[in-house]
Backbone as CSV, one residue per row, in Angstrom:
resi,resn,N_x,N_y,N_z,CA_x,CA_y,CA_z,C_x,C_y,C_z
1,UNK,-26.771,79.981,-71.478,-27.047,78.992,-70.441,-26.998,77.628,-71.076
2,UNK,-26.216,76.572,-70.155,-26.484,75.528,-70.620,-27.436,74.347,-70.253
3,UNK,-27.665,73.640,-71.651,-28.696,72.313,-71.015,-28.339,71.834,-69.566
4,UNK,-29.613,71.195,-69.166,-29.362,70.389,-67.651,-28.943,71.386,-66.827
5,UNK,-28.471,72.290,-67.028,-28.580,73.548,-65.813,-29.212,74.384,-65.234
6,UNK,-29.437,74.000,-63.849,-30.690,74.770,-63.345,-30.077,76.224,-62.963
7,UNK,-30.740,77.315,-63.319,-30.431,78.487,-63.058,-30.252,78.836,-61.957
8,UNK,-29.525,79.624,-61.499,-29.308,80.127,-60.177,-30.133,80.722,-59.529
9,UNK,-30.691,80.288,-57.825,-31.680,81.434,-57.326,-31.498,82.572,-57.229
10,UNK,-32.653,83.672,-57.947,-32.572,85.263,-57.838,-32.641,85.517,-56.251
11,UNK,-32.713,86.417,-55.772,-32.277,87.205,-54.641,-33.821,87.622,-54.780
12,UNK,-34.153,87.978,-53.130,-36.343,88.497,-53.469,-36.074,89.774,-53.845
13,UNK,-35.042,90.127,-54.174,-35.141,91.410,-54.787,-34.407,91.560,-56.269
14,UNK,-34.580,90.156,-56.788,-33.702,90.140,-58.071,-32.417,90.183,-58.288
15,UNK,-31.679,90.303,-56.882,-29.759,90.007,-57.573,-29.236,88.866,-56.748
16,UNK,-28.251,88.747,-57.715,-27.539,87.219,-57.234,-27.213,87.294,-55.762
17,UNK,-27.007,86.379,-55.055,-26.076,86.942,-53.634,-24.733,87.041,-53.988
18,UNK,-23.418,87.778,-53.037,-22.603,87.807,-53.432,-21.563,87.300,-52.529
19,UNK,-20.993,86.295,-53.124,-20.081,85.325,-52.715,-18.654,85.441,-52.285
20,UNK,-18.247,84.704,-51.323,-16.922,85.309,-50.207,-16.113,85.401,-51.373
21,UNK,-14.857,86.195,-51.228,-13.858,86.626,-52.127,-12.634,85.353,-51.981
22,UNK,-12.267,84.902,-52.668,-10.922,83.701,-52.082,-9.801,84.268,-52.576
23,UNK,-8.807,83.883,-51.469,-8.070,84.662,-50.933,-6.665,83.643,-52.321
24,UNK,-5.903,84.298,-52.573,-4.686,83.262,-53.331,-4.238,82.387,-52.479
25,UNK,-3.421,81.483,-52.790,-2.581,80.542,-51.785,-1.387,81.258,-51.399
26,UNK,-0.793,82.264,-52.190,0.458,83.051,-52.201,-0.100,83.961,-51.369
27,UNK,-0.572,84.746,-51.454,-1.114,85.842,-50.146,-1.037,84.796,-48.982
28,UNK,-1.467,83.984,-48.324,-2.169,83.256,-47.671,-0.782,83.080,-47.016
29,UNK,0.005,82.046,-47.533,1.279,81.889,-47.280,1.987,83.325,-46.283
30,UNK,2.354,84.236,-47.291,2.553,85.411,-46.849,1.911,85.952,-45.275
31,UNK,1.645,85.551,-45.344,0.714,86.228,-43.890,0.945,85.116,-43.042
32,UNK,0.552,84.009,-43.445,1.313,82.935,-42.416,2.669,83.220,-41.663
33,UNK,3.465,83.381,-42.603,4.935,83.700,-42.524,4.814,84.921,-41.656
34,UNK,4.473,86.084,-42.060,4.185,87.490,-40.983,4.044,87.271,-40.282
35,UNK,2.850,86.129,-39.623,2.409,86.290,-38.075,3.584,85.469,-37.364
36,UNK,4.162,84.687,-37.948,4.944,83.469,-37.244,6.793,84.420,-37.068
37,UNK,6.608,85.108,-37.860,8.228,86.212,-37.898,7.282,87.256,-36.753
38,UNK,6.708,87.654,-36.928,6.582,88.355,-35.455,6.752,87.811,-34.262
39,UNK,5.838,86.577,-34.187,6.041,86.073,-32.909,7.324,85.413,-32.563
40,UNK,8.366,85.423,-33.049,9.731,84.980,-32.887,10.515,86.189,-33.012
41,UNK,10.566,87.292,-33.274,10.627,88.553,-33.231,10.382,89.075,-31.267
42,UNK,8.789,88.667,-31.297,8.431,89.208,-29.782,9.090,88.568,-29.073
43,UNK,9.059,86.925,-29.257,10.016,86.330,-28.431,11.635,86.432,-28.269
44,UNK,12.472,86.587,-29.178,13.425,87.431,-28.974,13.750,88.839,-28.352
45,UNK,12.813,89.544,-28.642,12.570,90.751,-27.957,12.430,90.587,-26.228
46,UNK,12.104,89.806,-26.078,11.667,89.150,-24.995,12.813,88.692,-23.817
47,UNK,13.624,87.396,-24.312,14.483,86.888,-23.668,16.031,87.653,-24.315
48,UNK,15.829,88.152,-25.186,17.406,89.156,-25.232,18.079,89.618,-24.109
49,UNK,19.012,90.308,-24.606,19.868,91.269,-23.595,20.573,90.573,-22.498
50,UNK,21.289,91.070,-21.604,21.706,90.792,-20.577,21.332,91.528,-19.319
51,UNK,21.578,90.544,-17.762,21.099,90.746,-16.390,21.677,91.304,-15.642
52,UNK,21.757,91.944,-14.495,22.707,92.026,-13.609,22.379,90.972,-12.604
53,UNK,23.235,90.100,-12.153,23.066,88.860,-10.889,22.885,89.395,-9.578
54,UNK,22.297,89.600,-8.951,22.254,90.269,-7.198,23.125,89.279,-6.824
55,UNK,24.350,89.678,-5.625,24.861,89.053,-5.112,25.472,89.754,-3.708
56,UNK,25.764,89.030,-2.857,26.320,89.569,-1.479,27.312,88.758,-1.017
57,UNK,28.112,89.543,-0.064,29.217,89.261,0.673,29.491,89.085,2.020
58,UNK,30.425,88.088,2.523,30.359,88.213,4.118,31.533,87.451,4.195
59,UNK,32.061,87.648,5.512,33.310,86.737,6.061,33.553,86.583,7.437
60,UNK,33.799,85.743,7.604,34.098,85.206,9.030,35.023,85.816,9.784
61,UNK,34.901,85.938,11.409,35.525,86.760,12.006,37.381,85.849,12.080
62,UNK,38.368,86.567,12.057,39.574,85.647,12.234,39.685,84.753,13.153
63,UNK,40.419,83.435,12.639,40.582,82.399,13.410,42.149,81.833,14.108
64,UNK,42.097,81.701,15.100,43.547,81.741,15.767,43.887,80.220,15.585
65,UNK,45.245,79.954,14.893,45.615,78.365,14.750,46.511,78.535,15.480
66,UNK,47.038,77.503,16.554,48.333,77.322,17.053,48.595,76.400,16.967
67,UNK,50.059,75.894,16.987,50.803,74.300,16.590,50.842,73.828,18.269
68,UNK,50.595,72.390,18.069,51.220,71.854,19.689,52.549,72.210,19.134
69,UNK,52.916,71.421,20.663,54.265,71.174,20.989,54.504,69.842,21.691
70,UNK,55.686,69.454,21.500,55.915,68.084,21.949,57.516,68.374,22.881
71,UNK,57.090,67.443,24.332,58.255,67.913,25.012,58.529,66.408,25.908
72,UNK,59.548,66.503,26.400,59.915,64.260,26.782,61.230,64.893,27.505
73,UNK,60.996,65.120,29.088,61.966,64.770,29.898,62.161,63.751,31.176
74,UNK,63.623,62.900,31.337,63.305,62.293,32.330,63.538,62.806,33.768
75,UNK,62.762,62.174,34.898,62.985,63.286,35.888,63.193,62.045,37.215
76,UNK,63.495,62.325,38.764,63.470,60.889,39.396,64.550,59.902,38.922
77,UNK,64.886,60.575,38.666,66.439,59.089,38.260,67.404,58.407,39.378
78,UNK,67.134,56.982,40.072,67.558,55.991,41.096,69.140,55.850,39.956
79,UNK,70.116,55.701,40.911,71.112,54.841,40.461,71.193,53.724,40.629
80,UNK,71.661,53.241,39.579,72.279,51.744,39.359,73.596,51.420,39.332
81,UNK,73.503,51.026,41.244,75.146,51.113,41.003,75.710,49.512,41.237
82,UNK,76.080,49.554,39.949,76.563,47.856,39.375,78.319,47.716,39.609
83,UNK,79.095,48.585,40.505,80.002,48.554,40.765,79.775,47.605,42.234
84,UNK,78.792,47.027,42.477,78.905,46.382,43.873,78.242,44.884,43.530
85,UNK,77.942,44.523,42.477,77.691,43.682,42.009,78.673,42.205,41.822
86,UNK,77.772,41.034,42.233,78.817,39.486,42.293,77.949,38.951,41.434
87,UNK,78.513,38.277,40.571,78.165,37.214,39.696,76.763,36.844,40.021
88,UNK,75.678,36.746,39.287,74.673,36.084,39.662,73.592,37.562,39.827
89,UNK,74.281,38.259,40.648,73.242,39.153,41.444,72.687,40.558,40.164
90,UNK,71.688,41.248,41.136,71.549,42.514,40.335,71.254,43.459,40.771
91,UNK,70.666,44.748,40.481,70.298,45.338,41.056,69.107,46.232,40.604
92,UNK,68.050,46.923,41.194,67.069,47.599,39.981,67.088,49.230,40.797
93,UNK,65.980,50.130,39.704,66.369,51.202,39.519,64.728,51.825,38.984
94,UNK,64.820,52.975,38.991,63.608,53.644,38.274,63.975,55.427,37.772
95,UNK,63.156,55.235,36.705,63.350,56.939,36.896,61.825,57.372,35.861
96,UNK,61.386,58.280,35.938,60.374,59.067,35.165,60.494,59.438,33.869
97,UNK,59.158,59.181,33.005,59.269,59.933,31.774,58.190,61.273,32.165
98,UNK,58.303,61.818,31.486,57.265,62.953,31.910,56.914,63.573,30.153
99,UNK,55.567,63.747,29.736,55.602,65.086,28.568,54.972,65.711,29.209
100,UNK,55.757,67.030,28.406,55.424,68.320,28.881,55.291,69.319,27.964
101,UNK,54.715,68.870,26.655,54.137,69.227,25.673,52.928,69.308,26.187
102,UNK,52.175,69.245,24.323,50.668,69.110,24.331,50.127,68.641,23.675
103,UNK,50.798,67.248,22.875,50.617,65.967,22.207,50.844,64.746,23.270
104,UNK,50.055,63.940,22.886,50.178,62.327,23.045,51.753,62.448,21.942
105,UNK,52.240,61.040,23.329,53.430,60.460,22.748,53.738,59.067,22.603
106,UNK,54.066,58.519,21.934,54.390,57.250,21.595,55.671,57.045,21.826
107,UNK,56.497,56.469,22.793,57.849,56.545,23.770,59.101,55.239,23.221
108,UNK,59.603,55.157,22.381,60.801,54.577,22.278,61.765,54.424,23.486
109,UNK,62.626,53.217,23.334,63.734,53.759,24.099,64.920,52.785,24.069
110,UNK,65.986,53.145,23.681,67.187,52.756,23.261,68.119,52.631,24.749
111,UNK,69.113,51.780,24.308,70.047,51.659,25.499,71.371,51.551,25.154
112,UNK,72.456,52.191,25.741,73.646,51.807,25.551,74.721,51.877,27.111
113,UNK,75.354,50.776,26.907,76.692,50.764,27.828,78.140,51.212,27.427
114,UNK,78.531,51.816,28.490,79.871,52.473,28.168,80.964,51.544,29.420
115,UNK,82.256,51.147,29.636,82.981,51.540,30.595,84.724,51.079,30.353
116,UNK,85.196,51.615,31.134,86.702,51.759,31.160,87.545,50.314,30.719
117,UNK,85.997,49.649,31.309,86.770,47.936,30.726,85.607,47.288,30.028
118,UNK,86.161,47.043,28.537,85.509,46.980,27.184,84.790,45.559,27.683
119,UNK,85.440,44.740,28.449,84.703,43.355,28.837,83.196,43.015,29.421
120,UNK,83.338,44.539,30.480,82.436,44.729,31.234,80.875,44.746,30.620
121,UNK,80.880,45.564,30.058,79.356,45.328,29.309,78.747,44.247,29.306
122,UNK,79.616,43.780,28.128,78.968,42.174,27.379,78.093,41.092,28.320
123,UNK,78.845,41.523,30.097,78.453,40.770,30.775,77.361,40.962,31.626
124,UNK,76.659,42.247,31.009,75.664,42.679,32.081,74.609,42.377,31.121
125,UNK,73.627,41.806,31.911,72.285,42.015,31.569,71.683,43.027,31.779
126,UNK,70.432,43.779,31.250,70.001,44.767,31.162,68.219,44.386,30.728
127,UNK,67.535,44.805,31.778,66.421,44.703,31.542,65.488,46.129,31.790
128,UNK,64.515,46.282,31.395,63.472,47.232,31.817,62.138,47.334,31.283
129,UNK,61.111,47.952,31.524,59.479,47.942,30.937,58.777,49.290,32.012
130,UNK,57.753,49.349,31.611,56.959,50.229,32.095,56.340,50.232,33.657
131,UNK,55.805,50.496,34.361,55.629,50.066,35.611,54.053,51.667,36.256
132,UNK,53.649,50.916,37.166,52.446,51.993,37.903,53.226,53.042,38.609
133,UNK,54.000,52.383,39.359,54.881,53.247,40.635,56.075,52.574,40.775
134,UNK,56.668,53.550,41.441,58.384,53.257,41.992,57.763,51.514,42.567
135,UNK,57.022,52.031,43.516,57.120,51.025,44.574,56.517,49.154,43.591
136,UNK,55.840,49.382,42.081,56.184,48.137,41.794,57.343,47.597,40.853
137,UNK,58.691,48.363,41.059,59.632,48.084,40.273,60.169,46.811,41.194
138,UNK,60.022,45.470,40.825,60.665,45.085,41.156,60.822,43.719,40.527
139,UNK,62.343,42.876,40.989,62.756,42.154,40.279,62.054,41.228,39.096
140,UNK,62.275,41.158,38.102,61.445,40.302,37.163,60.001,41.067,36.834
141,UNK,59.457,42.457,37.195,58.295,43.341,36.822,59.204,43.757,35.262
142,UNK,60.456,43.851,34.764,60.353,43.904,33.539,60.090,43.151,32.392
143,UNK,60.312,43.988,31.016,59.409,43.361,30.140,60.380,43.049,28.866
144,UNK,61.545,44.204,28.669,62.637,43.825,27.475,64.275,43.639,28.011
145,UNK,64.973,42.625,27.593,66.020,42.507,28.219,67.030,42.402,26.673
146,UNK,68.298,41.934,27.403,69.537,42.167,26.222,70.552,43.094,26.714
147,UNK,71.691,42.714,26.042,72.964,43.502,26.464,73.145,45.143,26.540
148,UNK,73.520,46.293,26.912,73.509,47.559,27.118,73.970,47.273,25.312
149,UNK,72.999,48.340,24.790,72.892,48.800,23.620,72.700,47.946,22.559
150,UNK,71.881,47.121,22.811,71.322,45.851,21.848,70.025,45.732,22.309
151,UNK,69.864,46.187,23.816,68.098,45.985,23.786,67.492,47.463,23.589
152,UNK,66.937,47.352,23.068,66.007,48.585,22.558,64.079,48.031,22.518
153,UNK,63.374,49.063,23.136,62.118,49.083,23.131,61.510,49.848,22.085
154,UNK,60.575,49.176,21.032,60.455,49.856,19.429,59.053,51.234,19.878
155,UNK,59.031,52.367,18.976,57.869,53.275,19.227,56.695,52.451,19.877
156,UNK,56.032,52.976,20.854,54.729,52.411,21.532,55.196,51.464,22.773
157,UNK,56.744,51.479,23.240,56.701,50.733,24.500,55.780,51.540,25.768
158,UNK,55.759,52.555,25.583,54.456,53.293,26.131,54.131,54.753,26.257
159,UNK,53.049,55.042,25.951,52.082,55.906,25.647,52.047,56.988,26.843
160,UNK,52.014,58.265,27.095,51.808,59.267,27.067,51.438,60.595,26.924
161,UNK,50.009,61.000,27.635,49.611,61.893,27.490,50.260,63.278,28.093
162,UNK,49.568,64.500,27.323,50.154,65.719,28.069,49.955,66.120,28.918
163,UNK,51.037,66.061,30.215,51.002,66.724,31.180,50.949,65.338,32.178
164,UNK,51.518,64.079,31.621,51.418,63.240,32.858,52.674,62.357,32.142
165,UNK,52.916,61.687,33.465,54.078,60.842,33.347,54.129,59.313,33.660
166,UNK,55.456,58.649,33.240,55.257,57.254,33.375,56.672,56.578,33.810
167,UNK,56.405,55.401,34.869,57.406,55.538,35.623,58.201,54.310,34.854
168,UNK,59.279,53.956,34.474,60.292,52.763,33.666,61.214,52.156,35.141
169,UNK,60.585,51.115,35.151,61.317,50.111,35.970,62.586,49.511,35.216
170,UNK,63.902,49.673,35.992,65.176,49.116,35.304,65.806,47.971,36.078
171,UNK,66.789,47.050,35.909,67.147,46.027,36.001,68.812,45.435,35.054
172,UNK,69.516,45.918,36.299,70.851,44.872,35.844,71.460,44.333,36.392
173,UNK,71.964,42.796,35.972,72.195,41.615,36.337,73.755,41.232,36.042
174,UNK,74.749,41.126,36.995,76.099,40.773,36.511,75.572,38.978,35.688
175,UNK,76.380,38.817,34.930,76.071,37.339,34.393,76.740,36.251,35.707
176,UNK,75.824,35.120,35.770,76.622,34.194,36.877,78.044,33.910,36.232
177,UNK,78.341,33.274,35.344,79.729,33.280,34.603,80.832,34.515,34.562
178,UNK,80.359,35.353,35.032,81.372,36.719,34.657,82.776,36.391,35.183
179,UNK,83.902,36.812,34.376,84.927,36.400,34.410,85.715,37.478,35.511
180,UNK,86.742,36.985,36.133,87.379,37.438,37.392,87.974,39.071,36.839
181,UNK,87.952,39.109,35.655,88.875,40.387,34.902,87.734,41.334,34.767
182,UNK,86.455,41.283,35.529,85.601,42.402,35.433,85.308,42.654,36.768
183,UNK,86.042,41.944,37.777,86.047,42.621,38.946,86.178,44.193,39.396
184,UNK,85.292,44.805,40.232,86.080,46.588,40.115,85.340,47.648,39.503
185,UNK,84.608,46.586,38.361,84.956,47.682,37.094,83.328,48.466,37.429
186,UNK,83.457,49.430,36.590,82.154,50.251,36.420,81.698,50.918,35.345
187,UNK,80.401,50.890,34.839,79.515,50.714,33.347,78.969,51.907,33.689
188,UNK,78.960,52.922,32.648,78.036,54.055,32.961,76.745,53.217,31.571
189,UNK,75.695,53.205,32.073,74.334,52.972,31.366,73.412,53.647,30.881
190,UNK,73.333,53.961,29.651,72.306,55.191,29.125,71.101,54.520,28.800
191,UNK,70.051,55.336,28.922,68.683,55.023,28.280,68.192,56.206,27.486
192,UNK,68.170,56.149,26.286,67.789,56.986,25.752,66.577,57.007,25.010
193,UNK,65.633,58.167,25.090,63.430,57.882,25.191,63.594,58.325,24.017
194,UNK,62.785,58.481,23.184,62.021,59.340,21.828,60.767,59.331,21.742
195,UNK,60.010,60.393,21.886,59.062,60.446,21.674,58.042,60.996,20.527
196,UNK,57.672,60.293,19.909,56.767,60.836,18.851,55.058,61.331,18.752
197,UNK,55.088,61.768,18.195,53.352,62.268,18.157,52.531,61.467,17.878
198,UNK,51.674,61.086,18.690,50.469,59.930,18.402,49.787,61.009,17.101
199,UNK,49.364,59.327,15.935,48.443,60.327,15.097,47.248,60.495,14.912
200,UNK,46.803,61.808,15.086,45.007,61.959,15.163,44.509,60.819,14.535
């Protein structure tokens, strides 16, 4: 025993007590490591493997598509008969567009003159436009004028729905000047419509 050291207390029955065991730092470690590899172990164990996805099916009963159709005839056609025509004068005319499709139409319409005497044309005026009824075709109710096959009305001179029609007021005018060598003569006059599909 050494100086300055106080002896250790006896036990009331004379033995030392006996003191916790300490554990190494290397053990200690070790077991750390064990518990922490298991629990990443369980947790793998855990979220592994693969699922099957529940899933279901269904479909709609068939659906019927049909295409319009687009249809442009003229019907009601007045003659224009410009074989009775004097300088100055004119005469007017009407006839129907009709669709008979099942689109909206947007209505062009072109013009040309034909006749036996090449002079004849040049000298007719030629007018026409859209109109309510026969009964307001009349003189000066048109809207585009110009020589047979130079006046033309561009897509949208007018509109047309399916299953109704629209009436074109016409108009031709010998020129006051017309020269004595177109006496007689007679112009066959076309109007020709196009109609296109308004777009949704």
């Amino acid at each position: 025993m050494r100086r300055n050291e106080a002896p250790a207390p006896r036990p009331a029955h004379g033995r030392r007590s006996a003191r916790p065991a300490r554990r190494s730092p290397l053990r200690a470690a070790w077991l750390t490591t064990g518990l922490l590899t298991a629990v990443v172990v369980a947790s793998l164990a855990a979220t592994g493997g693969s699922y099957a996805l529940w899933n279901g099916a269904a479909s709609t009963k068939p659906a019927s598509v049909t295409s319009g159709t687009s249809g442009l005839v003229v019907t009601q056609q007045s003659a224009l008969d410009s074989s009775k025509l004097l300088p100055g004068q004119g005469t007017i005319g009407t006839f129907t567009a009709k669709n008979t499709g099942t689109v909206p139409l947007d209505v062009a319409v072109s013009t040309r003159g034909t006749s036996s005497n090449s002079a004849f044309p040049g000298e007719l005026s030629l007018r026409f436009g859209p109109v309510a009824t026969t009964a307001d075709c009349v003189h000066g109710a048109t809207t585009f004028s110009g020589r047979p096959g130079q006046v033309n009305a561009p897509t949208g001179f007018v509109r047309i729905q399916p299953g109704a029609s629209s009436v074109v007021c016409t108009e031709v005018v010998l020129d006051q000047d017309a020269p004595q060598t177109v006496q007689g003569s007679t112009a066959q006059l076309t109007f020709a419509l196009v109609g296109t599909q308004v777009q949704p």
